[in-house]
Every structure is written in structure tokens, then in C-alpha cells.
C-alpha positions as CSV (number, residue, x, y, z in Angstrom):
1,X,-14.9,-4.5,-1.5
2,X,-14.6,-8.1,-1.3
3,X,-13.4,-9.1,2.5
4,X,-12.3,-12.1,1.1
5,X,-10.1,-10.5,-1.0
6,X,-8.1,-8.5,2.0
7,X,-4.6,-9.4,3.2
8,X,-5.8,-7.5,6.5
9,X,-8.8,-10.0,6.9
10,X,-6.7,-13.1,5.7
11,X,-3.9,-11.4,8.3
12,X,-6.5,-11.4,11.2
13,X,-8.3,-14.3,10.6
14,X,-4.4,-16.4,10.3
15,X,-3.4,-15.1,13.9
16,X,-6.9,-16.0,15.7
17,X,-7.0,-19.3,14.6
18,X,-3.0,-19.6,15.1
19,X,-4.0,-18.2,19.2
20,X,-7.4,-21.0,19.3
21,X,-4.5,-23.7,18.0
22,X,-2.1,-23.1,20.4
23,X,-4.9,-22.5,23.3
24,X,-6.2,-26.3,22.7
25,X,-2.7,-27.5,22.7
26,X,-1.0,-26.1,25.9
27,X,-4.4,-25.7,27.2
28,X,-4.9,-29.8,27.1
29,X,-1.2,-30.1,27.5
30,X,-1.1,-28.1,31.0
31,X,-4.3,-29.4,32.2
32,X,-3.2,-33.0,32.2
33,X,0.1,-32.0,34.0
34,X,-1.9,-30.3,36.2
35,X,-4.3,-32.9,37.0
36,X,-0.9,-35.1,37.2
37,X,1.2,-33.4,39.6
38,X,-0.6,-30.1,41.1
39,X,-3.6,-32.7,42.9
40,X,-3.1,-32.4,46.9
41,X,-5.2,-35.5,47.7
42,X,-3.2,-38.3,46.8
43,X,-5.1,-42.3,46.2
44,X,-4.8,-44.2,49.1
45,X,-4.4,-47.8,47.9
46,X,-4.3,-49.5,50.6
47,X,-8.1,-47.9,52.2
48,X,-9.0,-48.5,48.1
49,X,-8.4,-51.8,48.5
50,X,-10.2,-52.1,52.5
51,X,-12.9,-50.3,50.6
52,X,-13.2,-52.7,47.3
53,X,-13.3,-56.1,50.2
54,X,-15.9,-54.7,52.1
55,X,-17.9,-54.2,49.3
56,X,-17.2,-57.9,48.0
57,X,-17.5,-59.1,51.5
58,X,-21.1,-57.4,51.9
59,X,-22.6,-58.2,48.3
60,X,-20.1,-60.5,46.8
61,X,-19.7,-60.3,42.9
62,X,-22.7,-57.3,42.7
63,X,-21.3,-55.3,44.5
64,X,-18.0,-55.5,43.8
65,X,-19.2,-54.8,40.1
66,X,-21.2,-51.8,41.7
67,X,-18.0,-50.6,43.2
68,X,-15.8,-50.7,40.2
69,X,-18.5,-48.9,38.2
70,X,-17.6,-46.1,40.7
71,X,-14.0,-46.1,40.8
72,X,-14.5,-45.9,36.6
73,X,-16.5,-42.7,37.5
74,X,-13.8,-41.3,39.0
75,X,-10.8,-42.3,37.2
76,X,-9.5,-45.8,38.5
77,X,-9.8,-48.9,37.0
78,X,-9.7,-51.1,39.6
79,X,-10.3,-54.9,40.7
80,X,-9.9,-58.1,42.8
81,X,-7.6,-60.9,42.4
82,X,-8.2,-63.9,43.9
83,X,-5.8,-67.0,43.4
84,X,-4.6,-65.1,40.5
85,X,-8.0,-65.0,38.8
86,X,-10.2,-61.3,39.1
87,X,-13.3,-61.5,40.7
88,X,-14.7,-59.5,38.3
89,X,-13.3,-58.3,34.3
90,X,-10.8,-55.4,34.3
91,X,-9.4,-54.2,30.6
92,X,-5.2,-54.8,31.3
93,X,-2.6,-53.4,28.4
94,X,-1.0,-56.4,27.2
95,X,2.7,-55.4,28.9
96,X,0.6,-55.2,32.2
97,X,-0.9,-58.4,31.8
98,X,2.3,-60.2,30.8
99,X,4.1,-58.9,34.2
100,X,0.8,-58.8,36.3
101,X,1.5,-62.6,37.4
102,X,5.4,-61.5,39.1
103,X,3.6,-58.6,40.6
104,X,1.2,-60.7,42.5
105,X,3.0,-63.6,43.4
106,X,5.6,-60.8,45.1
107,X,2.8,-60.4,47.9
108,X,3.0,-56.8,48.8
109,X,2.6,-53.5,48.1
110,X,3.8,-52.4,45.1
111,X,2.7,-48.8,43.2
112,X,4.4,-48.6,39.6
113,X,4.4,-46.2,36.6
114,X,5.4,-48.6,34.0
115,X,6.1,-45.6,31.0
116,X,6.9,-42.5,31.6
117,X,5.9,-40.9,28.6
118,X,2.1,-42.3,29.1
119,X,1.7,-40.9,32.8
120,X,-0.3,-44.2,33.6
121,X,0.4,-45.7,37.6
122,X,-0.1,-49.6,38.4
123,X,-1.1,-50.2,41.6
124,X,-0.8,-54.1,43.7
125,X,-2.4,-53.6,47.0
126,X,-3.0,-57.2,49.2
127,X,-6.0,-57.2,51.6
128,X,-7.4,-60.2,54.0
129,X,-11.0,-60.6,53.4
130,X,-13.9,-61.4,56.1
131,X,-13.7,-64.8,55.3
132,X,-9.8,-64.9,55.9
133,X,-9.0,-65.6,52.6
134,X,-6.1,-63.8,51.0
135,X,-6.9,-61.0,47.8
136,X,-4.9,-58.6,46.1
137,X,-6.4,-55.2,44.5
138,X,-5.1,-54.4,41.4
139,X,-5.9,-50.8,40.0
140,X,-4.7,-48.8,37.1
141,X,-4.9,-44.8,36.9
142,X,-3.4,-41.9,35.1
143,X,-3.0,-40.3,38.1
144,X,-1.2,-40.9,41.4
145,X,-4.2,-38.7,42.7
146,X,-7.6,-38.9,43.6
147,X,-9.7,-36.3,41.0
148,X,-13.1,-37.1,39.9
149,X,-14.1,-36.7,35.8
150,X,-16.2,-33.5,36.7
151,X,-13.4,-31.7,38.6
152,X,-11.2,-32.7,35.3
153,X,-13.4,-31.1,33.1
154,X,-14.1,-28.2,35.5
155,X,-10.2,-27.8,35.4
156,X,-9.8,-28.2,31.7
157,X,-13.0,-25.4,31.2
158,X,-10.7,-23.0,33.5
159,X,-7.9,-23.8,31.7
160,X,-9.0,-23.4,28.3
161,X,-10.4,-20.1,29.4
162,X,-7.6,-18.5,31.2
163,X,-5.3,-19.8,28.2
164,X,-8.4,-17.8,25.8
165,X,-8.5,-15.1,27.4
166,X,-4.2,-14.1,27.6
167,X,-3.9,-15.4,24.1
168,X,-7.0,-13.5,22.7
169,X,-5.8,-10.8,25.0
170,X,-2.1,-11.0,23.6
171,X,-3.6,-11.0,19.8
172,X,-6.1,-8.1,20.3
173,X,-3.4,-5.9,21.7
174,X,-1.0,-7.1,18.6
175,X,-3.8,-6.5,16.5
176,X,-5.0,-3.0,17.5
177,X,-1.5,-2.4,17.8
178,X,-1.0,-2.4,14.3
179,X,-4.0,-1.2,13.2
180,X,-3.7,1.7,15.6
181,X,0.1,2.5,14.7
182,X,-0.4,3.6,10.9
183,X,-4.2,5.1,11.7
184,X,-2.5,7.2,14.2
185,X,0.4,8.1,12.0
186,X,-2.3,9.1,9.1
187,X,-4.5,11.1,11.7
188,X,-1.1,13.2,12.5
189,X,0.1,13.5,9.0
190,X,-3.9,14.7,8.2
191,X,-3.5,17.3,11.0
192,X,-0.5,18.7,10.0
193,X,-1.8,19.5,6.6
194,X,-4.4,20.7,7.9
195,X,-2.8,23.3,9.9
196,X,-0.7,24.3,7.1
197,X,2.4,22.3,6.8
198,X,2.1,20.5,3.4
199,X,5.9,18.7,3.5
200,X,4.0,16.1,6.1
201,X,3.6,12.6,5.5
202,X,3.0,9.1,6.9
203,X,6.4,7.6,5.4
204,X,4.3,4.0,5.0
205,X,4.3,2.5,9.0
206,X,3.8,-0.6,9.3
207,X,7.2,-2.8,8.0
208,X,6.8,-4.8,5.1
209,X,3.3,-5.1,5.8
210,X,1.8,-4.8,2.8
211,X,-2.1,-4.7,3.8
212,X,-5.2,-2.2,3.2
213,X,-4.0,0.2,5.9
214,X,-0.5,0.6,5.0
215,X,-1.9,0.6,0.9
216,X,-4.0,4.1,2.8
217,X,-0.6,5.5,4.1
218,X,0.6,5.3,0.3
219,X,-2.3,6.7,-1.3
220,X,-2.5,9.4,1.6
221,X,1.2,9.9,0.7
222,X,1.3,9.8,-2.9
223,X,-2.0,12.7,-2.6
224,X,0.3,15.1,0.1
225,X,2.8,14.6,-2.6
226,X,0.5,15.8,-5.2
227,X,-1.6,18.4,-3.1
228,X,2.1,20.1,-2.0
229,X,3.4,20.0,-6.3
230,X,0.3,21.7,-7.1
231,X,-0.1,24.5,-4.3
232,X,3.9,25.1,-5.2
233,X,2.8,25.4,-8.7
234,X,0.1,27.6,-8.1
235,X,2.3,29.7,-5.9
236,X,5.1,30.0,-8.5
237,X,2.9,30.8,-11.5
238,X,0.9,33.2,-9.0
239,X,4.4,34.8,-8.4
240,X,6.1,34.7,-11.8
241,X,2.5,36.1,-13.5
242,X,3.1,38.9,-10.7
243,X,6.3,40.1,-11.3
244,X,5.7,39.6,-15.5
245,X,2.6,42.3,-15.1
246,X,4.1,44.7,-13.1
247,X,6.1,45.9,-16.2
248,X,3.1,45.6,-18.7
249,X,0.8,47.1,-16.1
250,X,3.2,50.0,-15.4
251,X,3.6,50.7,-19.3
252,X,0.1,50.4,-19.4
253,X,-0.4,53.3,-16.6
254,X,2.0,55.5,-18.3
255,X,0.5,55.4,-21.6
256,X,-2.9,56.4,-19.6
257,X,-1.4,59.1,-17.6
258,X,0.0,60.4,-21.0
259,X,-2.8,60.1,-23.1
260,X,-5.0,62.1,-20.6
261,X,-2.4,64.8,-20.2
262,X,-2.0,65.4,-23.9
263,X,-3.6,68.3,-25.7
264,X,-3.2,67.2,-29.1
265,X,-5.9,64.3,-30.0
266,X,-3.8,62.6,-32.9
267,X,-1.0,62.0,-30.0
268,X,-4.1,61.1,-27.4
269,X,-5.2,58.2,-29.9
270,X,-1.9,57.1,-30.5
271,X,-1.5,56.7,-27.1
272,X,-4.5,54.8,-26.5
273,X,-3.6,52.2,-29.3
274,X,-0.4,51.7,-27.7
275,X,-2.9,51.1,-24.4
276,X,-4.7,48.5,-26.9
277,X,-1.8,46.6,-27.3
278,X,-0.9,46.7,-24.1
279,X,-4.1,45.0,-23.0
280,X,-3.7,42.6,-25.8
281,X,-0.5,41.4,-24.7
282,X,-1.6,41.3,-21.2
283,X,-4.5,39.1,-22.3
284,X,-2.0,36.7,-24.2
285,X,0.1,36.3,-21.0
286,X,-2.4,35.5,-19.2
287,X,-3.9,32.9,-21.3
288,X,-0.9,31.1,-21.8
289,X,-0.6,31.2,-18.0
290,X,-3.4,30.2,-17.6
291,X,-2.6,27.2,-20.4
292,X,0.7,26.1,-18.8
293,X,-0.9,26.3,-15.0
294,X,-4.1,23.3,-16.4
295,X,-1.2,21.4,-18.1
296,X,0.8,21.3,-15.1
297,X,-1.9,20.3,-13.1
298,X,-2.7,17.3,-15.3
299,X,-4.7,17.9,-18.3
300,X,-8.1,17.6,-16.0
301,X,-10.9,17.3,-18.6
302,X,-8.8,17.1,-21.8
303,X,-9.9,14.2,-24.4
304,X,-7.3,12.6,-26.1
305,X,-8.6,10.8,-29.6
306,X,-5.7,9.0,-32.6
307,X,-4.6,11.6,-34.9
308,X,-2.7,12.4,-37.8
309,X,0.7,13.8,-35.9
310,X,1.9,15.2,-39.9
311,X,-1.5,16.6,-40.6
312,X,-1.6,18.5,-37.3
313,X,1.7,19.6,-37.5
314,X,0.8,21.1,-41.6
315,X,-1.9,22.8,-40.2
316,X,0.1,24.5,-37.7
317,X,2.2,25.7,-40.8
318,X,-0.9,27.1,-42.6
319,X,-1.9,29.1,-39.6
320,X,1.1,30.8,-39.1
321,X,1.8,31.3,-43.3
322,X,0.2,34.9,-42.8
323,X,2.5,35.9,-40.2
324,X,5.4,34.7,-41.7
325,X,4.1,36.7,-45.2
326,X,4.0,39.4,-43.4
327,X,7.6,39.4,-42.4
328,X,8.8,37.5,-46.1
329,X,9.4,34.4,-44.1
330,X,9.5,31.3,-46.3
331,X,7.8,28.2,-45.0
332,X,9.1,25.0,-46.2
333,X,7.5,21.7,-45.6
334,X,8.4,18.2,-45.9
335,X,6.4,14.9,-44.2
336,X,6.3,11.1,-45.0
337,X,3.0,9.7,-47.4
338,X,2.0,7.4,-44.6
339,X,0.0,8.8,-41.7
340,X,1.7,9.8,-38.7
341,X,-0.6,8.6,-36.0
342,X,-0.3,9.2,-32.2
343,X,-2.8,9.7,-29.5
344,X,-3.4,12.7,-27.7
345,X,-5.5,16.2,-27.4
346,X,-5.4,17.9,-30.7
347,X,-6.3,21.3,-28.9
348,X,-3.1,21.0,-26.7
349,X,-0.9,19.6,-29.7
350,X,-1.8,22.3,-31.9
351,X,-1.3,24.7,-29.2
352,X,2.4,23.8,-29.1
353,X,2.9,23.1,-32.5
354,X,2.0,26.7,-33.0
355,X,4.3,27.9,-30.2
356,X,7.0,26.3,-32.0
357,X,6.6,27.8,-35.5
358,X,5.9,31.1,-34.5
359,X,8.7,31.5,-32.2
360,X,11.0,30.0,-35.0
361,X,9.3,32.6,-37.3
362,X,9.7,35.3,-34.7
363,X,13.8,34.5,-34.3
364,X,14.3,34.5,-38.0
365,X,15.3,37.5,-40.2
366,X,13.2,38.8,-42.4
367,X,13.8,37.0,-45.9
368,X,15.0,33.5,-44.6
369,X,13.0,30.6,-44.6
370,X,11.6,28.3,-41.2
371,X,11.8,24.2,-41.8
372,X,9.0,22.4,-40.6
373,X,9.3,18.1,-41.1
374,X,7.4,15.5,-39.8
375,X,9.2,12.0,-39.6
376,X,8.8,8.8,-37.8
377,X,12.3,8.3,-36.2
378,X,13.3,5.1,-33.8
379,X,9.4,4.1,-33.1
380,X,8.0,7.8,-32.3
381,X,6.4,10.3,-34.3
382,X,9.2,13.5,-34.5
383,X,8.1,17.7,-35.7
384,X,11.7,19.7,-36.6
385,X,11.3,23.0,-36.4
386,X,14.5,24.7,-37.7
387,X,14.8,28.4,-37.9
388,X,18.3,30.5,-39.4
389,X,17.7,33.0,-36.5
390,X,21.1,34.1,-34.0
391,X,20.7,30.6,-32.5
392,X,20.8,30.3,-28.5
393,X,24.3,30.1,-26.4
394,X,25.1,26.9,-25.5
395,X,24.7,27.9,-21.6
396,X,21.4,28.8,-22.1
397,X,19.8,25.8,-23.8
398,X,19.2,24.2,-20.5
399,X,16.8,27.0,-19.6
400,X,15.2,27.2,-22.7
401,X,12.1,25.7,-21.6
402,X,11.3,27.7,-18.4
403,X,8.8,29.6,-18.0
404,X,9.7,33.3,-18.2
405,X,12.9,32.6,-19.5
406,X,14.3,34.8,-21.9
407,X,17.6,34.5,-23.6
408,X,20.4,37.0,-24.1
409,X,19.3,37.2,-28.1
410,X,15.5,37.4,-27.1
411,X,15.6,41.6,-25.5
412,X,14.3,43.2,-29.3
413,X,11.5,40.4,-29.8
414,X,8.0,40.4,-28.3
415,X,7.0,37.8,-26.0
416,X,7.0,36.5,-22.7
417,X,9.0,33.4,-22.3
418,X,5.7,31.0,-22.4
419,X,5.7,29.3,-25.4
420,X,8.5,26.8,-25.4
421,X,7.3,26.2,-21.6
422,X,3.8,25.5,-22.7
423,X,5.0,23.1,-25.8
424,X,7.3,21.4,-23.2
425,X,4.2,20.3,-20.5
426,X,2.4,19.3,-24.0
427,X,5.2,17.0,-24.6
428,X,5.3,15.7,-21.0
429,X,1.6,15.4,-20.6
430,X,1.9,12.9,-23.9
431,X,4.2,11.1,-22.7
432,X,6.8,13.0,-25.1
433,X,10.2,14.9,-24.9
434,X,11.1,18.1,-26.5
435,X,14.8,18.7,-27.4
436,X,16.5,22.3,-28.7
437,X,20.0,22.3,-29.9
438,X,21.8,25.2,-32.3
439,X,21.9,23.7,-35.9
440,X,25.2,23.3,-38.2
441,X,25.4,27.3,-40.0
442,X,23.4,29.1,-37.2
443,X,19.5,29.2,-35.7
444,X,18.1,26.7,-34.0
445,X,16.5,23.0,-34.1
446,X,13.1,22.3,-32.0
447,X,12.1,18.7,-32.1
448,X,8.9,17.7,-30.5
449,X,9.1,14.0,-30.4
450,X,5.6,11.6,-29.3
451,X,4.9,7.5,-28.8
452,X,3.6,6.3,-32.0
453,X,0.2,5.3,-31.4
454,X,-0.3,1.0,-31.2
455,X,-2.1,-1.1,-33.3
């Protein structure tokens, strides 16, 4: 995966370059107010200004240039005035140097901090040289205190550090906190499947976060979700496929147990080809269990290909023409000329196609006829099934589909209450419906209804 491409790399790298911001601003920002006001040695003018005479006095301009090369070093701009005139050049903002005149010709001490806002102190200090003559110092400093460069930049460093290290600190414990808070959450949803409870989930921590780790939670939700539908499933069919062999398998023992008790071998084999069907039946159940269990678990496996939705649903019809011969059923077709095309897995289809017309052709009295039509109806692909059997009370059609249901006009015909189920998941797994309602003058109307397929 492209890291580039994360909203949790994007999120992480946002904050830590917010935290470096905001460390260089109040970092610079407390420093200078520290260097301002927290500075316990405060600048004495008055022995800077005995210092800066002495020098003059000893070395004249030399060493007074010496001297303010030094005071630079540590912060002070600072020079001699003599008549009103420096002794040597010293850099004055222009509002300085248009009052600087008043401010001398006052003749005394004067310390001012002209703007506020720019922290910057004027200093006018007067001192008597060795020849008698009378000088004034003037110095200019951003400070009222005495703090060489180095021990600014030694203060800024421990600053800049101590503000790194609680802001970094502050956004690696944000950080791991919500990295940790829906890891966590998945690590005790994980261990409660694990031990059995399959109801648990993460329930998406993390706000409106919408990043890999929360993305996780969904998918770890959305596969609980699935996990839990298809153990339930697998329990259910396990139980209904259970309860539906008992009877079979009881039958089954009976016919046995009377077959091997019975004297007369004409009545023993009759027995046993009772037993036959038996096992055949059993063998159909479970197939179509079997069926209905893959469909409900999603169709794993099954290739789905464009086919002709009519042409299946005539084969169907052809198939089932010998049982409905045998019971002087009439099959009548009817279909559209153009192809019926839709997309899906012609084994499945045909599997409930088939379920449909033999259940119409096992509700139907001998000597009717079973309608099978293939239409395109509002932009899908529609199979009628009608049959002129008793029909199915109106309180029943609602359970129709599920499995092992058997209506109150189903007790004197075989089966086991698969086949509508099975043609229903069909439907589903195609993105299709299947509807049953009673038709006008008795039996019943099956229509199996699919997307069209595009283009």
C-alpha cells in the first residue's frame, strides 16, 4: 500500500508538523520574554559608561572602537558623545536620532523604552573624562539586562527543547492514544470470538475518524457479521435436516425390521423396495440441503456467464414433460422471439427453474395443464409458473419460501419443503425476487423475476 495514499499517515504527519510550528513560535516567543524580564543581573549604565571613558581615556578612538566591538558581542550597542558628536559610529533608528539631541542636552541620566511593542531600552548616561572634559554614553539594548549572545542561544536551545519534548510528548500520547483505543477494542472483540461468543464486535471506535484503523474495525465487523450469519445457518440447516430425517430414518428402520421378520419373500422384497425409496428420498433431501446450505453461504465457486433466461426456462419445461406425461399434465408454453438475456449460473437457474415446474406439476390434478411464460416485464427478465392446483391460503403465502415449510394442502404430496426455498436463494443470489400469489379461478402463480443483463 501506498503510505502516501493513507489518511493515518497524512493524519500523523499534519499533527507533528502542527507540534514543530507551534514549538518554534512560543518557543522564540517565551525565550525572548524570558531573556527580557526573567534576567537577575540587570545593566549598570552608569559603570558601562565609567567603563567605555576609561577605555577612551587609555587608547582614545582604538579602544573605544575595541570596546564597542565588545558590548556588540554581548548585546549593547553602545557609544560616546562628545559635544553632541560620537566619538565613534553607532547605527541610531531614525525616531532615536531625531530626539537624541533633547536627550542630551537634558544632562542626566535618563533610561527609556521608547515602544513597547519592540522591547528595545535607550539608555543616556553622562561621565567626566580624565581630561575633565564632559561626555555622555549613549547605548541601545533589547534588554534592560546584562545577557551575553551565547547564554541567549543556550536559553533558546533549552527552550526549544523543553517546548519539543511536552509537545512531542503531548502528540505521541494523542497519537498512541488513538491508535491504541480501536487496536485494543479489535484485540477484545477478536478474543471474544475466540472464546465462543460470536454477537461481539468493535462497533467502529474512533469518532468520525475515518482512517486505516477504524476502515479494520469495519472490515473486522462486517466479517463477525458474516462469520455469526453463517455458523447460525449451519446450525439451523444442521437442526432442521435433523428433525426432517428422524421421520425418514424411522420409516426406514421399520421397513428393515419388517422385511427381516417376514416369512414370505414376495412381502420381504416389497419391503425392501419401499427401503429403496426411502434411501432415495433421503438422498434428495439431502442434496437439496446441501444445495440451499452453498447458496446461502454465497455461491463460493459458482461461474456466472450471459444466457438466454427463455431458453433456460424451455429447457426446464422439456425436462419435466415426462413427469408431467406420466400424470396427463399438459405443458403449455409461451416466450417472446427476442432473446431473454441475463447473467447468472445456469446450473443454479436451472435448478430452480425445475423446482418451480415440478412443484406446479406436483399440485396440479391429473388432467389439467401447468403455464410456463417467459416475458420481459418493467426492465427484468420474468418465468410464470401457473398451476390449477387447490392454490395456497392467503395466511400461508408468507411462508411459502421456508425451508421445511409445508402447507395445510401439501400433507398427500411427496416432498420436503426445499424447493421453493432453494428457487428463492437462486433469486436472491442474482440479484432477483420471487413472488407467489393464488391466481383468479384457483392454483397458484410463481414468478421468478431477474435484472436484464446490460449492454
Amino acid at each position: 500500500m501506498n503510505p502516501f495514499k493513507s489518511s493515518l499517515y497524512w493524519r500523523l504527519l499534519l499533527w507533528f508538523c502542527a507540534a514543530n510550528l507551534l514549538v518554534l513560535v512560543l518557543g522564540g516567543f517565551l525565550t525572548r520574554r524570558f531573556v527580557e524580564y526573567s534576567t537577575e543581573v540587570e545593566i549598570d549604565w552608569s559603570a558601562l559608561a565609567q567603563s567605555a571613558e576609561q577605555a577612551y581615556d587609555q587608547g582614545g578612538p582604538s579602544a573605544l572602537a575595541d570596546w564597542i566591538d565588545k558590548q556588540h558581542r554581548e548585546g549593547v550597542e553602545a557609544t560616546l558623545f562628545q559635544d553632541g558628536q560620537p566619538l565613534q559610529p553607532i547605527h541610531l533608528p531614525p525616531p532615536i536620532r531625531e530626539s537624541l539631541p533633547d536627550m542630551l542636552a537634558a544632562d542626566r541620566s535618563l533610561v527609556l523604552r521608547p515602544w513597547r511593542r519592540l522591547s528595545m531600552y535607550v539608555a543616556v548616561e553622562p561621565v567626566v573624562g580624565a581630561d575633565g572634559r564632559q561626555r555622555q554614553l549613549v547605548a541601545i539594548s533589547r534588554s534592560h539586562t546584562r545577557l551575553p549572545p551565547q547564554a541567549r542561544e543556550q536559553i533558546l536551545l533549552a527552550v526549544q527543547c523543553a517546548l519539543s519534548l511536552l509537545f512531542i510528548g503531548l502528540v505521541g500520547w494523542w497519537v498512541a492514544r488513538s491508535v491504541a483505543k480501536p487496536v485494543q477494542a479489535l484485540r477484545n472483540a477478536t478474543q471474544r470470538m475466540a472464546a465462543g461468543e460470536l454477537s461481539a464486535r468493535v462497533d467502529h471506535p474512533g469518532g468520525a475518524a475515518r482512517d486505516e484503523l477504524v476502515q479494520l474495525a469495519g472490515d473486522f465487523d462486517a466479517m463477525a457479521e458474516r462469520i455469526e450469519a453463517l455458523v447460525a445457518h449451519d446450525r439451523r440447516v444442521l437442526q432442521d435436516l435433523s428433525h426432517e430425517l428422524r421421520s425418514p430414518l424411522a420409516r426406514l428402520q421399520l421397513i428393515l425390521d419388517l422385511a427381516q421378520r417376514s416369512d414370505d419373500p414376495a412381502a420381504a422384497e416389497r419391503y425392501f423396495r419401499q427401503a429403496e425409496q426411502e434411501i432415495a428420498r433421503l438422498d434428495r433431501m439431502t442434496g437439496d440441503m446441501l444445495a440451499l446450505s452453498r447458496m446461502e453461504g454465497g455461491l463460493p465457486g459458482m461461474e456466472r456467464e450471459r444466457l438466454d433466461f427463455a431458453e433456460l426456462a424451455h429447457e426446464g419445461l422439456q425436462q419435466a414433460s415426462l413427469e408431467a406425461d406420466a400424470r396427463h399434465i399438459q405443458l403449455q408454453w409461451q416466450a417472446d422471439d427476442a432473446p431473454l438475456e441475463v447473467i447468472g449460473s445456469p446450473v443454479l437457474l436451472e435448478r430452480a427453474l425445475g423446482n418451480l415446474i415440478s412443484n406446479a406439476i406436483k399440485y396440479s390434478p391429473e388432467g389439467s395443464s401447468v403455464e410456463i411464460s417467459a416475458h420481459a416485464v418493467d426492465g427484468e427478465a420474468e418465468c410464470l409458473v401457473r398451476d390449477h392446483g387447490p392454490g395456497v391460503p392467503e395466511a400461508e403465502l408468507a411462508s411459502l419460501f421456508r425451508p421445511f415449510f409445508r402447507g395445510s394442502n401439501a400433507a398427500r404430496a411427496e416432498g420436503h419443503g426445499l424447493g421453493l426455498a432453494i428457487a428463492q436463494r437462486v433469486a436472491k443470489a442474482h440479484g432477483g425476487e420471487i413472488l407467489a400469489r393464488n391466481g383468479d379461478g384457483g392454483g397458484l402463480e410463481v414468478r421468478l423475476r431477474l435484472p436484464v443483463a446490460s449492454g
